[in-house]
C-alpha positions as CSV (number, residue, x, y, z in Angstrom):
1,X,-12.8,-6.6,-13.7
2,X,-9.8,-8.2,-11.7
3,X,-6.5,-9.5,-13.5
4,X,-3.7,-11.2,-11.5
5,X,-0.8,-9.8,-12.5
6,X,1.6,-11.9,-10.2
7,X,1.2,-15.2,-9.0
8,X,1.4,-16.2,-5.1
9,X,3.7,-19.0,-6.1
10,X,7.9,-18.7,-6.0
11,X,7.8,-15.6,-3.5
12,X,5.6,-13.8,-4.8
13,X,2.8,-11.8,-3.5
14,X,-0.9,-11.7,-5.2
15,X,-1.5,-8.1,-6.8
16,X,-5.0,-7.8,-8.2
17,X,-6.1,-4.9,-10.4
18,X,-9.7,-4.0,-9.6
19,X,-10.5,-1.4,-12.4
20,X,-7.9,2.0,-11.5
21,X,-6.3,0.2,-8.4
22,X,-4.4,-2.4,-7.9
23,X,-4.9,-4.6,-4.8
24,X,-1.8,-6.4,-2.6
25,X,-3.0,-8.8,0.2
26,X,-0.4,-9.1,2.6
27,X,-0.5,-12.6,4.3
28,X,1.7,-14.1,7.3
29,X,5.7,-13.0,7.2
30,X,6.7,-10.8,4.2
31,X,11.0,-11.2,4.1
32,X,13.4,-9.7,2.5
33,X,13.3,-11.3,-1.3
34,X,9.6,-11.0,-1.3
35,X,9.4,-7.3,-0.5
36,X,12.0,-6.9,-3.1
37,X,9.8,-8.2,-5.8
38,X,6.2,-7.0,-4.6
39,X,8.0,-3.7,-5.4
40,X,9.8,-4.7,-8.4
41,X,6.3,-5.8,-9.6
42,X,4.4,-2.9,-8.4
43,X,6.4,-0.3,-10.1
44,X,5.7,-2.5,-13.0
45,X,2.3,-3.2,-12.9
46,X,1.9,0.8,-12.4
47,X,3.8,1.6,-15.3
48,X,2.2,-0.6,-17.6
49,X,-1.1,-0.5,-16.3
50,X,-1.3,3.1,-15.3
51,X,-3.4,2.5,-12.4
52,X,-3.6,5.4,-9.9
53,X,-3.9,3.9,-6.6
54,X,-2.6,0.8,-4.5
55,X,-4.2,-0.6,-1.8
56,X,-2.2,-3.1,0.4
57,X,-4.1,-4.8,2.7
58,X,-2.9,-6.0,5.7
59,X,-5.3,-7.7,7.9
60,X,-3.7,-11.2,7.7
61,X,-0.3,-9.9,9.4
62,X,-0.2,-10.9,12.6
63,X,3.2,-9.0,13.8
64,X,4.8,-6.0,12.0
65,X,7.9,-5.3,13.0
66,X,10.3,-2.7,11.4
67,X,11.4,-3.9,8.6
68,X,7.8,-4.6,7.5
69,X,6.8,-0.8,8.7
70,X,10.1,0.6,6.4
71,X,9.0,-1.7,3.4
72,X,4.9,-0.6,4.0
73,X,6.6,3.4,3.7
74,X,9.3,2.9,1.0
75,X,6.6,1.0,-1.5
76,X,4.3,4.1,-0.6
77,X,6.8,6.6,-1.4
78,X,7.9,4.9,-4.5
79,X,4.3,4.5,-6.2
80,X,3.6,8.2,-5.2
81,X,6.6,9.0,-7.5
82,X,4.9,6.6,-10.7
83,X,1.8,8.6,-9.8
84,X,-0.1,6.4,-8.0
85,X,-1.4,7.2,-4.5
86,X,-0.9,4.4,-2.0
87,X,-3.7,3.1,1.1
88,X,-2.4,0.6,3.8
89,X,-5.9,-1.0,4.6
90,X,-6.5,-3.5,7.6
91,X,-4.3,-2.8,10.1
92,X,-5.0,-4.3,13.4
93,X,-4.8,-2.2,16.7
94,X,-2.0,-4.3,18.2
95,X,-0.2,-3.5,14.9
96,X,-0.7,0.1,15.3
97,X,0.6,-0.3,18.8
98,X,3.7,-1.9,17.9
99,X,4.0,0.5,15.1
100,X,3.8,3.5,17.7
101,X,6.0,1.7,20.3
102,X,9.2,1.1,17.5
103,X,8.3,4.8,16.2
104,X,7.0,4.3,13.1
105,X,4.2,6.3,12.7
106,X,4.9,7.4,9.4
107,X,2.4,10.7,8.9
108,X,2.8,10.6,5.1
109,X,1.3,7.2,5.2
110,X,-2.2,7.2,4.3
111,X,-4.2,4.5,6.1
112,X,-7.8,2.9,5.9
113,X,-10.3,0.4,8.3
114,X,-10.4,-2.4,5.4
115,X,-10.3,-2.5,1.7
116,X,-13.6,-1.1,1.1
117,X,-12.6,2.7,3.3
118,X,-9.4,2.0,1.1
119,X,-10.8,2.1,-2.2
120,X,-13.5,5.1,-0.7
121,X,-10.4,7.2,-0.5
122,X,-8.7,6.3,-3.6
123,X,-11.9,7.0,-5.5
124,X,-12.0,11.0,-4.0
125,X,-10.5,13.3,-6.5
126,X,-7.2,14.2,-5.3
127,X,-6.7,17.6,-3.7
128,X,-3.3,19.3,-4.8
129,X,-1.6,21.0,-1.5
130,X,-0.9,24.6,-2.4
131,X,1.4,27.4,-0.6
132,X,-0.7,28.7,2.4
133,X,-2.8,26.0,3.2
134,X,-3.1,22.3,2.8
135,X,-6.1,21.0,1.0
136,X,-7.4,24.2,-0.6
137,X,-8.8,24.2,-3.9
């Protein structure tokens, strides 16, 4: 079952929910006013929808510069707080590179191959850290 719940026209950017997780496919330049609102309509979409995970999918970005890398962490950390883990899928080596090279390397951001790893990972049961050890039961 998919839904589009914002349309690719006017600035915006496609977010698709596939069952629990919604699904951003990232394409070309993302600026300033359309960042804005693929947040603005992901915080949304969560709420109302109360998916609990988000996959953004960048394999058709060429170049990611800063801005992009701060907008890829800020939409991460803000669908963690509605409850909702967050996956960057896609990402190309030379984007990685660049990532490294500016310092962005963002530990907290959890990354995947492609969509399909991406949705693999959402679909584990999530694993509460606890005092003492990361990861235990």
């Amino acid at each position: 079952m998919s839904e589009h719940f914002a349309r690719p026209a006017g600035g915006h950017v496609p977010v698709l929910r596939l069952g629990d997780v919604l699904l951003v496919t990232l394409q070309g330049d993302l600026h300033d006013g359309m960042a804005s609102q693929l947040q603005q309509d992901l915080a949304e979409t969560i709420v109302a929808s109360r998916v609990t995970g988000v996959v953004i999918d960048i394999s058709g970005v060429e170049i990611v510069d800063s801005f992009l890398g701060r907008v890829l962490a800020e939409t991460a950390a803000q669908t963690e707080l509605l409850a909702a883990r967050t996956v960057v899928a896609g990402m190309r080596p030379a984007v990685a590179i660049t990532l490294v090279e500016l310092g962005l390397t963002f530990p907290e951001l959890r990354t995947a191959l492609n969509t399909e790893a991406a949705l693999a990972m959402l679909a584990q049961p999530v694993v509460a850290n606890r005092p003492g050890g990361e990861g235990r039961p």
